[in-house]
C-alpha positions in Angstrom: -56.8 -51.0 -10.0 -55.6 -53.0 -13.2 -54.5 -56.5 -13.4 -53.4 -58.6 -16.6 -52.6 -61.5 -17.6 -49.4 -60.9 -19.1 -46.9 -58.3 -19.0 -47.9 -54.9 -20.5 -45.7 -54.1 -23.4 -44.8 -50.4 -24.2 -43.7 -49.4 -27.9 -41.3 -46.8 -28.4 -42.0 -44.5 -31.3 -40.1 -42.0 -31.7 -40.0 -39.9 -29.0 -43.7 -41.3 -27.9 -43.8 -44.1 -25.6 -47.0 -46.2 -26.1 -48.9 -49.1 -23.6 -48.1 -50.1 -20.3 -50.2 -50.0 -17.0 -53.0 -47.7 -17.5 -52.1 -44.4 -15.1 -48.1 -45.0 -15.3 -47.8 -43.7 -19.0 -49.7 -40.9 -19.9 -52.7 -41.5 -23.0 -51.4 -40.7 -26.6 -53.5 -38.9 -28.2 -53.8 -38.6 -32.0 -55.3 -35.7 -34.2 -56.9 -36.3 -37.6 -55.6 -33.9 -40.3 -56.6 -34.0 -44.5 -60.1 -35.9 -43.6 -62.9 -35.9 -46.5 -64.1 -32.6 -45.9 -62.0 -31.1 -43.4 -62.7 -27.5 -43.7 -59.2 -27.3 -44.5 -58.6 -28.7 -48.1 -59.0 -26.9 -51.4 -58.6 -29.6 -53.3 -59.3 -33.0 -51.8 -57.7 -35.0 -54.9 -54.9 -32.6 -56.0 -53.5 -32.4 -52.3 -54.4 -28.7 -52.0 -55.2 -27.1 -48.8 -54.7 -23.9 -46.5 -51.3 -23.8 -45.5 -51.1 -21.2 -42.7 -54.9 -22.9 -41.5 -53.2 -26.6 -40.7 -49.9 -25.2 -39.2 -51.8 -23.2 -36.7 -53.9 -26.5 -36.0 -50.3 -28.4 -35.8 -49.4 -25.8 -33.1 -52.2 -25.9 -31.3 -52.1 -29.8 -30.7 -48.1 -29.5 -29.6 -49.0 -27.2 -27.5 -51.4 -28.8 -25.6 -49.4 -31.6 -25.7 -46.6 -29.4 -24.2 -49.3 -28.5 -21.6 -50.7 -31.4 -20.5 -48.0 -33.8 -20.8 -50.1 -36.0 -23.3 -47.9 -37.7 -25.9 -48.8 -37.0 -29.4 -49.1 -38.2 -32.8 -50.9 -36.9 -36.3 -53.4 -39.0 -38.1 -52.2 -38.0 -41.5 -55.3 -38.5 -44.3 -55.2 -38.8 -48.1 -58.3 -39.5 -50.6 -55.2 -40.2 -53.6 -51.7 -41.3 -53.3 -50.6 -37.6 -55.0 -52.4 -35.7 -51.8 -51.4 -38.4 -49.2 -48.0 -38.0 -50.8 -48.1 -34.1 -50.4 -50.1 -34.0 -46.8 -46.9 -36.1 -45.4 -44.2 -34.3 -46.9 -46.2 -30.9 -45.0 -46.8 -32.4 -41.8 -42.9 -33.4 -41.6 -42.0 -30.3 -42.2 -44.0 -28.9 -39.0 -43.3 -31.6 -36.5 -41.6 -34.2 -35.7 -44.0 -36.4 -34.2 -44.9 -39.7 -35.5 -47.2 -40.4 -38.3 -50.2 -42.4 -39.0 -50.5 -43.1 -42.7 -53.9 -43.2 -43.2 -54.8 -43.6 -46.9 -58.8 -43.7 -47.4 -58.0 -47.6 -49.4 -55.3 -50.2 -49.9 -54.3 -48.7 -53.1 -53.9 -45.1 -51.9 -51.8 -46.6 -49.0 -50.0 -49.1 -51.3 -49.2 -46.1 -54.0 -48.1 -43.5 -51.0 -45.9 -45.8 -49.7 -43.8 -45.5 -52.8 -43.3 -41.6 -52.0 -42.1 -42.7 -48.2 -39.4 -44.7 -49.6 -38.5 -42.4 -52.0 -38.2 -39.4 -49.9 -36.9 -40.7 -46.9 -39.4 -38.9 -44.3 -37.6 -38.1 -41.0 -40.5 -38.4 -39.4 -41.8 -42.4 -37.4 -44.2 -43.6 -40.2 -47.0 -45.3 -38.3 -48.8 -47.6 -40.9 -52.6 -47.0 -40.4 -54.2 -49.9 -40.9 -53.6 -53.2 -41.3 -57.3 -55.4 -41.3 -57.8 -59.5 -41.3 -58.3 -58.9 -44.8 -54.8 -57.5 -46.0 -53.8 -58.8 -49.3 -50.0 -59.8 -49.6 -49.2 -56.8 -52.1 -49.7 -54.5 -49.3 -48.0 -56.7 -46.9 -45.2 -56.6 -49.4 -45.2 -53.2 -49.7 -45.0 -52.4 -45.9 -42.1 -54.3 -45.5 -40.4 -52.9 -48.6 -40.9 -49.5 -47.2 -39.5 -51.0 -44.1 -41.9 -49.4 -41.4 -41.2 -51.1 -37.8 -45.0 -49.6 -36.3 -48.4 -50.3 -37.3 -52.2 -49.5 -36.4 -53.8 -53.2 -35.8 -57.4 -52.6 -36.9 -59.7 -55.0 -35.3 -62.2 -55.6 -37.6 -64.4 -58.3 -38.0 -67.7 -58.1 -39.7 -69.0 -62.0 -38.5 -68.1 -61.3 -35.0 -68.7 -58.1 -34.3 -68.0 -58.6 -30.2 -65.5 -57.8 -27.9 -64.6 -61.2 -28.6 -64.5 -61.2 -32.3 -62.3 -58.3 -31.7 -59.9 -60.2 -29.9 -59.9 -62.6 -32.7 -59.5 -60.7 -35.1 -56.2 -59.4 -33.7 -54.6 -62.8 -33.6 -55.6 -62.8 -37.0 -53.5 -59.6 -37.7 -50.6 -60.1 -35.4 -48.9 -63.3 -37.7 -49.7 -61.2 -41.2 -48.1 -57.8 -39.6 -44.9 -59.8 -38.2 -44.6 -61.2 -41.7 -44.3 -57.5 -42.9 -41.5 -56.5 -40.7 -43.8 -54.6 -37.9 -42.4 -54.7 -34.6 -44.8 -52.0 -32.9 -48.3 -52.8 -32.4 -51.1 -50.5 -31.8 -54.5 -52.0 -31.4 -57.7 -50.2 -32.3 -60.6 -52.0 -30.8 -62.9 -50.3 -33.9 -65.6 -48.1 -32.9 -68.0 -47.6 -36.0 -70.8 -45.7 -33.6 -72.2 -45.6 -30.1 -73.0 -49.1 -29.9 -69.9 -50.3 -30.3 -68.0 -48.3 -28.0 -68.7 -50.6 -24.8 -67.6 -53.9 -26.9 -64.6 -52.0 -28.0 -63.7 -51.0 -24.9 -64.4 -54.7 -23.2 -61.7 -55.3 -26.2 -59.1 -52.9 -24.7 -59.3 -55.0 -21.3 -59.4 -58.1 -23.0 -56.3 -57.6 -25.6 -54.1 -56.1 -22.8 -55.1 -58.8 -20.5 -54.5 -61.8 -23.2 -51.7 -60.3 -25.4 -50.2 -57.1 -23.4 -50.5 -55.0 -26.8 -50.7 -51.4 -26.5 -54.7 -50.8 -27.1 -56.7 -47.9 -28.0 -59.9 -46.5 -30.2 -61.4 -44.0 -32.5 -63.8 -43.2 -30.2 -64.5 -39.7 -31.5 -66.4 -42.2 -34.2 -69.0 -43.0 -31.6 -70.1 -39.1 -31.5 -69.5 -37.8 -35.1 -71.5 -41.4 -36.5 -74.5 -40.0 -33.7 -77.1 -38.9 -36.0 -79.4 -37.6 -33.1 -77.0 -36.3 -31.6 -77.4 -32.3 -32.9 -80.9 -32.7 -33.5 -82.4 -33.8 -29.9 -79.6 -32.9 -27.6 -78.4 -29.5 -29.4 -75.1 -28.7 -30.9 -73.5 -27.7 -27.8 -73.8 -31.7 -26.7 -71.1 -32.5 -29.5 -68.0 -31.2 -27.6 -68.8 -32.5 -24.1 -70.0 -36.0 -25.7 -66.3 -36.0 -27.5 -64.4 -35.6 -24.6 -67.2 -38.7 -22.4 -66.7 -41.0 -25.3 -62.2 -39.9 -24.8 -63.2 -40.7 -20.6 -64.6 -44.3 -21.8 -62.0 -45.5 -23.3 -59.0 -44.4 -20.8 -61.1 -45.8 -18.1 -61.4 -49.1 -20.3 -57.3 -48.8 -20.2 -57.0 -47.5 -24.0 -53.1 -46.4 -23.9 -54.1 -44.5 -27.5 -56.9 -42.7 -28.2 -57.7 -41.2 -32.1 -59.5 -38.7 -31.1 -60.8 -37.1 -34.4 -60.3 -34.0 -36.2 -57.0 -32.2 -35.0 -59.2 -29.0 -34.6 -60.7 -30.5 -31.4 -57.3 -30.3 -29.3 -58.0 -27.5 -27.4 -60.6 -30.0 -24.6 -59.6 -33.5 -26.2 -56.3 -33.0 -24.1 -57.4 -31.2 -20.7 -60.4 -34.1 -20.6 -57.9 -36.6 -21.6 -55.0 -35.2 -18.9 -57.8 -35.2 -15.8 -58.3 -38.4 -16.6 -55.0 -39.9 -16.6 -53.9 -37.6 -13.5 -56.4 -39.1 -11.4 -55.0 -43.3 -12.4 -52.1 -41.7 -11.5 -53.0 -40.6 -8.4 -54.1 -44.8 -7.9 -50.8 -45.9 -8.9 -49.4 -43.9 -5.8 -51.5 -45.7 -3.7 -49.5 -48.7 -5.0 -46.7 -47.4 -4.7 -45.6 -46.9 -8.2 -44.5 -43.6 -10.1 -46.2 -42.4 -13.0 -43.6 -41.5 -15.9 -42.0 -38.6 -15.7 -43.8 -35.6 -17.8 -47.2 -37.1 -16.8 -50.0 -35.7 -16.2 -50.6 -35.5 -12.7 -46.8 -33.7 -12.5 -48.1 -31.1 -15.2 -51.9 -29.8 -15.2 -52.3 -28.2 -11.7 
């Protein structure tokens, strides 16, 4: 079913493996926590939000991580280095999966580092994201912080093609080595429905030309779909979450971001199916999905 150019890489995190042949290791899927607006949050700026609220949503996505046998990982969010800062600290304390450092700008991400390196979080620090445009200050900072895994956003605004994509990795792959990163994870960029298809063409392409894990936001095809609610009805939102999810893993993604955290109740049985049945491929080759998969898991 899959055939690369080179040799499929797979990043240990943690206790997450990431990459590989499509079907062998099952997706990683990664919730979005402390987003502008998440129902959660008192107080975007100060950091202050509903304790017992995000807990239960923690659960719920270890759970069905438990469940399906879906690695995962939590897409930590911060408007202001003080609430990035404090959103971290909480998450650590409730799991011990690895975490994206997702600070809305440079400068939130730059300033929240220096609470990382100060506190000494137990938990994998994923660095979410470095772009072709990275300025040396936060390349600096990355590798003072000394984080080993980062998010490889592939972003490039003249290109904006499968192809660009790819180029726009190559860019990043030199700067991030220069900051000490070891473990690659590269988002193809999916800005709305559009670019879905190129990203996913991009999660061929980069595994095929550079054997880097590869994945996608592709929850940011749906909740950028402006029609979506108005012509097709709100019930379309979910089912259209969990197609745009299929896409990608059919594309090869090894990582999906699938959005807000609160979705991970039918983000991780769609995702599961999915990966059971390139499992059930594999077998045909005679290889063995990884133990814990899928396929061993959701029947």
């Amino acid at each position: 079913m899959w055939s690369f150019g080179k040799e499929q890489i797979i990043c240990t995190i943690g206790d997450v493996k990431v990459g590989g042949l499509p079907g062998k290791q099952a997706t990683v899927l990664i919730g979005s926590i402390f987003y502008s607006k998440h129902h959660i949050l008192i107080d975007e700026a100060r950091g202050e939000f509903m304790k017992d609220k995000a807990q239960e949503l923690l659960k719920v996505q270890e759970e069905f991580s438990d469940k399906t046998g879906n690695p995962h990982m939590v897409d930590v969010v911060g408007s202001t280095p003080e609430a990035l800062s404090k959103f971290v600290d909480f998450v650590s304390a409730e799991t011990d999966a690895p975490i994206l450092f997702d600070g809305v700008s440079a400068d939130v991400r730059i300033r929240g580092l220096d609470y990382v390196i100060q506190s000494g979080i137990k938990n994998p620090i994923v660095y979410n994201s470095i772009l072709p445009e990275c300025k040396k200050e936060e390349l600096d900072k990355i590798k003072e912080a000394g984080l080993k895994s980062a998010v490889l956003l592939s972003y490039n605004l003249r290109e904006f093609t499968s192809a660009g994509r790819l180029k726009a990795v190559k860019t990043i792959l030199p700067m991030a080595q220069s900051a000490g990163i070891e473990n690659f994870l590269v988002d193809t960029c999916v800005i709305d429905v559009l670019t879905l298809g190129p990203a996913c063409r991009a999660i061929y392409e980069v595994k095929n030309e550079l054997g880097l894990p590869a994945g996608c936001g592709a929850h940011n095809a749906i909740g950028t779909w402006r029609g979506l609610k108005t012509k097709m009805g709100k019930q379309a939102t979910h089912p259209s979450m969990a197609s745009a999810c299929a896409i990608a893993i059919a594309s090869g993604a090894n990582f999906i971001l699938y959005g807000p955290i609160d979705t991970a109740s039918y983000i991780f049985p769609a995702v599961a199916m999915v990966d059971a049945a390139y499992a059930q491929l594999l077998r045909e080759q005679g290889l063995r999905p990884e133990p814990g998969h899928p396929i061993y898991k959701i029947a």
